[in-house]
PADO-497632 format. One record per residue (C-alpha): residue in three letters; x, z, y. Coordinates in pm, whole numbers, plus 50000, padded with zeros to 5 digits. Layout:
ALAXZY;...
This chain:
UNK559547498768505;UNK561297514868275;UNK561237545368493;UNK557687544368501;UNK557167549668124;UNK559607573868126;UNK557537597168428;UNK554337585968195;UNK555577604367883;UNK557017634468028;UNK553757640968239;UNK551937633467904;UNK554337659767724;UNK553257683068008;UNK549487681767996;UNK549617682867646;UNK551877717367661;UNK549897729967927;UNK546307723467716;UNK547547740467453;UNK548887770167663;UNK545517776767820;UNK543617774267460;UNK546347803267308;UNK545517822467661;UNK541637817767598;UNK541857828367245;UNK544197862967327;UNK542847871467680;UNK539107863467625;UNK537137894567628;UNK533997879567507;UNK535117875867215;UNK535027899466955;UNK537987908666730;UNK537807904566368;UNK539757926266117;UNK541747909965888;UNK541527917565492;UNK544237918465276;UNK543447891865002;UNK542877908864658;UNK545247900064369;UNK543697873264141;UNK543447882263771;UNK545617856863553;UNK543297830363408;UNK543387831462987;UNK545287806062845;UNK543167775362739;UNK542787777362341;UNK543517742662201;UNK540447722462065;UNK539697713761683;UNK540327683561642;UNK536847671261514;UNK536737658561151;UNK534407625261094;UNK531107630860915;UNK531257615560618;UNK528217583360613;UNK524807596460458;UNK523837581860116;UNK520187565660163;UNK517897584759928;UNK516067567559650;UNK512587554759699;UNK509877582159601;UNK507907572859280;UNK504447576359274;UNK503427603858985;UNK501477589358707;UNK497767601458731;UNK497287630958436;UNK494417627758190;UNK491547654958220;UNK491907676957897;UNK488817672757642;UNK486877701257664;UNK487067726257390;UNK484737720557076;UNK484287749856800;UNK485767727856492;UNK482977714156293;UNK481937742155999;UNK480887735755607;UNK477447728155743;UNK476337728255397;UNK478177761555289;UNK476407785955042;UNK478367816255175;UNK477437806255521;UNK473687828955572;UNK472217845355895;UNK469967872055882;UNK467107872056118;UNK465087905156240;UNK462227912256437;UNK460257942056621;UNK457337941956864;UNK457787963457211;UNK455777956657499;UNK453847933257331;UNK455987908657268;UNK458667900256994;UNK462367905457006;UNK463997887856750;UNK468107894256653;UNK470447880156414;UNK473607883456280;UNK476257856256085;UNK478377858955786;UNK480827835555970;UNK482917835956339;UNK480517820856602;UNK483427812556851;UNK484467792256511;UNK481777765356399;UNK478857774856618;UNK477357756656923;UNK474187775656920;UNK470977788256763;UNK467707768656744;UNK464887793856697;UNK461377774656490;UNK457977796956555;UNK454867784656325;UNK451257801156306;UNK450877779055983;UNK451977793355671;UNK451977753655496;UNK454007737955727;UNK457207744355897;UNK457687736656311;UNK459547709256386;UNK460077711156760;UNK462707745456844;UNK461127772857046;UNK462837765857353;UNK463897735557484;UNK467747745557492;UNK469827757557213;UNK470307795157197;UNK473477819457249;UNK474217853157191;UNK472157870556907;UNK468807877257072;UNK465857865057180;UNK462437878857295;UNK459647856557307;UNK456187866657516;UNK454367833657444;UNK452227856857207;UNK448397849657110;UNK447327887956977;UNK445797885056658;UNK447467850856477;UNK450397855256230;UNK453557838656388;UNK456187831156131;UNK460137826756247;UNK463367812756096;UNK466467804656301;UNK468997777956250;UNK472657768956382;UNK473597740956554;UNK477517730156507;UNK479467712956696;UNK478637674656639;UNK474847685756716;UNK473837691956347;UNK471787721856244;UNK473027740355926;UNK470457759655702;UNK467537782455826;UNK467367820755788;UNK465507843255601;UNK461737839755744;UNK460247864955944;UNK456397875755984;UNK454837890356285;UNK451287895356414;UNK450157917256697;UNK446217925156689;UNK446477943357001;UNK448447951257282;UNK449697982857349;UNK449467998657685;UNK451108024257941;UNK449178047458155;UNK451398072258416;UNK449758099358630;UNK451388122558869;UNK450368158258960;UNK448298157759275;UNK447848124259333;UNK444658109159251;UNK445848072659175;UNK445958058858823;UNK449098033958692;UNK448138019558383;UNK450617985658263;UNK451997984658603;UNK449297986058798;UNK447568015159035;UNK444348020859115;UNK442628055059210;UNK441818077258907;UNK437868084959043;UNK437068061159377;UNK435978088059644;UNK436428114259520;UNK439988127959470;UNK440468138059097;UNK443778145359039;UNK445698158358680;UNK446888193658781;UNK448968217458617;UNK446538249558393;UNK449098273558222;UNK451978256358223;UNK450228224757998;UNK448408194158205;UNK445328184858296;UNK444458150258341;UNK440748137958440;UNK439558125958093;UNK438078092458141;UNK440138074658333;UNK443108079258096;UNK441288072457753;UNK439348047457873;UNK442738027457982;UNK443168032357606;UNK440058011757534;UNK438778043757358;UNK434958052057405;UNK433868084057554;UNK430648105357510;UNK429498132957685;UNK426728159457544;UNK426038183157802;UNK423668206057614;UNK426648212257366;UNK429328207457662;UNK430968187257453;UNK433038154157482;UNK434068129057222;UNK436308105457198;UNK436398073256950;UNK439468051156929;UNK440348025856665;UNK438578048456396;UNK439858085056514;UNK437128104156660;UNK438328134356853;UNK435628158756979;UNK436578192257214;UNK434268213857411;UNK434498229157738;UNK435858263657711;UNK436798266457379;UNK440558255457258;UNK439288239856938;UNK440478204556867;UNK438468185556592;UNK439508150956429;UNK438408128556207;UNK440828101456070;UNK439568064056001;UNK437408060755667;UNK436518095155649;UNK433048096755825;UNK431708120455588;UNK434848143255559;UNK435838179355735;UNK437278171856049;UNK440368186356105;UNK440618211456348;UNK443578224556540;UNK444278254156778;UNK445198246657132;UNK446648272857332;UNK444458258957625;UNK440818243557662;UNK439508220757835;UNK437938227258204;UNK435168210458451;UNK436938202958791;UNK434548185259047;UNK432118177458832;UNK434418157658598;UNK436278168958290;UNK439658173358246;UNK441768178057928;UNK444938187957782;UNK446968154857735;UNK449488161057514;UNK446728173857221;UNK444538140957297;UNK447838117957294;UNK449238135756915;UNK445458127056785;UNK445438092856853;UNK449708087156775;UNK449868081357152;UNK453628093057303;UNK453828112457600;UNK456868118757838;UNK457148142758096;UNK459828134458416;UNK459648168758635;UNK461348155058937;UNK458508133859002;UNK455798157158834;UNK455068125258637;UNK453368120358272;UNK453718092858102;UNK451388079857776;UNK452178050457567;UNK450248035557324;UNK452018012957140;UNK450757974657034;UNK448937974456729;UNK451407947456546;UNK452627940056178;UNK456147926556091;UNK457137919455746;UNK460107902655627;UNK459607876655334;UNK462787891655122;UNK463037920955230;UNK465107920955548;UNK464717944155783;UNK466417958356079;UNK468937982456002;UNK468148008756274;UNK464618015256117;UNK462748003056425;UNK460787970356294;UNK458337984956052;UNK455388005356245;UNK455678030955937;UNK459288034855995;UNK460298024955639;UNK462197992255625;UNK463907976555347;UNK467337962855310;UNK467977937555035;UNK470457947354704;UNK469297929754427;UNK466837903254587;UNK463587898254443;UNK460367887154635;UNK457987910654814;UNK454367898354927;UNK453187921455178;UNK449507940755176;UNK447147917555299;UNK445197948555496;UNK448387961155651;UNK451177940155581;UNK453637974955515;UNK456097974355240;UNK455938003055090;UNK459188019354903;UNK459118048154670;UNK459348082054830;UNK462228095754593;UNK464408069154511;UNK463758045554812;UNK463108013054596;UNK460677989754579;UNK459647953254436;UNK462047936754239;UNK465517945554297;UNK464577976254503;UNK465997982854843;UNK467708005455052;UNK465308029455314;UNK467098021155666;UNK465838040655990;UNK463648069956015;
């Protein structure tokens, strides 16, 4: 038996020797197999040396923050109000002005105090009644600046103003000087423009002579325009004689007569029916164009006080008749650039005194030399 094991174990030795023989013979004698090169291993580069860590450092424990407070709400501001003024001051006056343009009245003022200071506004009174004053301001709103124009005008009634300020608790101080102004009639515009046969007169166009084709045209250097049409925008009255070839013109008095060829101007001024007209020489005459007549504007406008203006981009001529008005100031205030009084003269107070104005034309008239007039006098302002 124990021979057996022993034959057992070597013959197991042997197959196992043998095995392994034949597997080293495979792998070195195969020829199917191909060879494979062997590569030198590459040096390896030294690893760095670990750096130690920081050692980490406790956070310190966060403090809770407080509890936000809710902001107290803030108060608006009061708006700013001028501080109240001396309503009652003596030295506290406003001067009040007026002029007529375009038919209606432009009224201005000035302060002997700061308006930022005391003043709220201006509350402007109109009456037509020279017994009573108006109770109820011109406008439903109180006033700023220092102006006002007011085209709520009836032509032909006196219209008396005074202005008042309003403080700042709502109260009015003292009126103004007063301020007279009547317009009898308004004053108009007429524009024409060379070649063109259409009429503007206060804005509006219509065509100088329907069908056919009048036109103002240029005669020596002075213009022409068709005679009727403009004077007749006027309100003037025009008369033809065409056994004298004569025309004449009446307008608020003036009567200006010309005739057709000749460069003879006559007039006669308001009042003086039975005096020598006065004649002056033009240095053109007046001409019959399509059976209508046309004249020299600029002689007919200087007769009458009309104003003419002349824009040569446009070839455009421009008359004005201004509004037949009357402004008189009740002690002698006037506007100090001249332009309130039709004549030009206005008065400035110096020593005070009352004026009543002429009831036919309401002008103040000063003296020609020394510029004074009523009681106390005046200075001449304007032109």
């Amino acid at each position: 038996m124990r021979r057996l094991k022993t034959v057992i174990c070597v013959f197991t030795v042997m197959t196992m020797l043998t095995g392994f023989s034949g597997m080293a013979y495979a792998l070195t004698f195969n020829p199917t197999l191909p060879s494979v090169p062997m590569h030198p291993l590459q040096p390896t580069e030294p690893l760095e040396p670990v750096k130690p860590v920081t050692p980490v450092v406790p956070v310190e424990p966060v403090v809770p923050l407080d509890p936000v407070v809710p902001l107290e709400p803030v108060e608006p501001l009061d708006p700013l109000v001028p501080a109240e003024g001396p309503i009652d001051c003596d030295s506290c006056n406003m001067s009040l002005y007026a002029m007529v343009e375009n038919n209606v009245v432009k009224l201005t003022w000035t302060l002997s105090w700061d308006p930022d200071t005391w003043t709220k506004g201006f509350r402007i009174y109109r009456t037509s009644d020279d017994n009573t004053a108006a109770s109820v301001p011109l406008t439903d709103f109180d006033l700023t600046g220092n102006s006002y124009t007011d085209s709520n005008i009836v032509f032909g009634i006196p219209y008396k103003y005074v202005i008042k300020p309003v403080f700042a608790d709502g109260t009015e101080g003292k009126a103004s000087n007063e301020v007279n102004v009547q317009i009898d009639s308004p004053g108009t515009t007429v524009s024409l423009q060379i070649d063109n046969p259409m009429i503007n007169v206060n804005g509006a166009g219509k065509e100088i002579d329907p069908g056919r084709g009048i036109k103002p045209v240029i005669i020596n250097g002075r213009t022409y325009v068709p005679v009727r049409a403009v004077t007749e925008s006027f309100g003037a009255v025009l008369a033809w004689n065409a056994d004298e070839q004569k025309v004449t013109i009446d307008l608020d008095g003036v009567r200006q007569e010309l005739k057709i060829g000749s460069n003879i101007i006559s007039t006669v001024e308001p009042g003086c029916a039975l005096c020598t007209p006065k004649q002056i020489t033009m240095d053109v005459a007046p001409v019959i164009q399509n059976g209508r007549t046309l004249l020299p504007i600029r002689f007919i406008a200087d007769g009458f006080g009309w104003s003419t203006a002349w824009e040569g981009k446009t070839r455009t001529v421009t008359i004005v008749k201004q509004a037949n008005a009357k402004v008189w100031p009740a002690n002698f205030i006037g506007m100090p650039d001249g332009s309130f009084n039709p004549e030009g003269n206005v008065i400035r107070p110096e020593g005070g005194g009352e004026w009543t104005p002429d009831s036919n034309t309401g002008i103040l008239e000063p003296d020609p030399w020394t510029g004074l007039t009523g009681e106390g006098g005046g200075t001449i302002w304007g032109n």
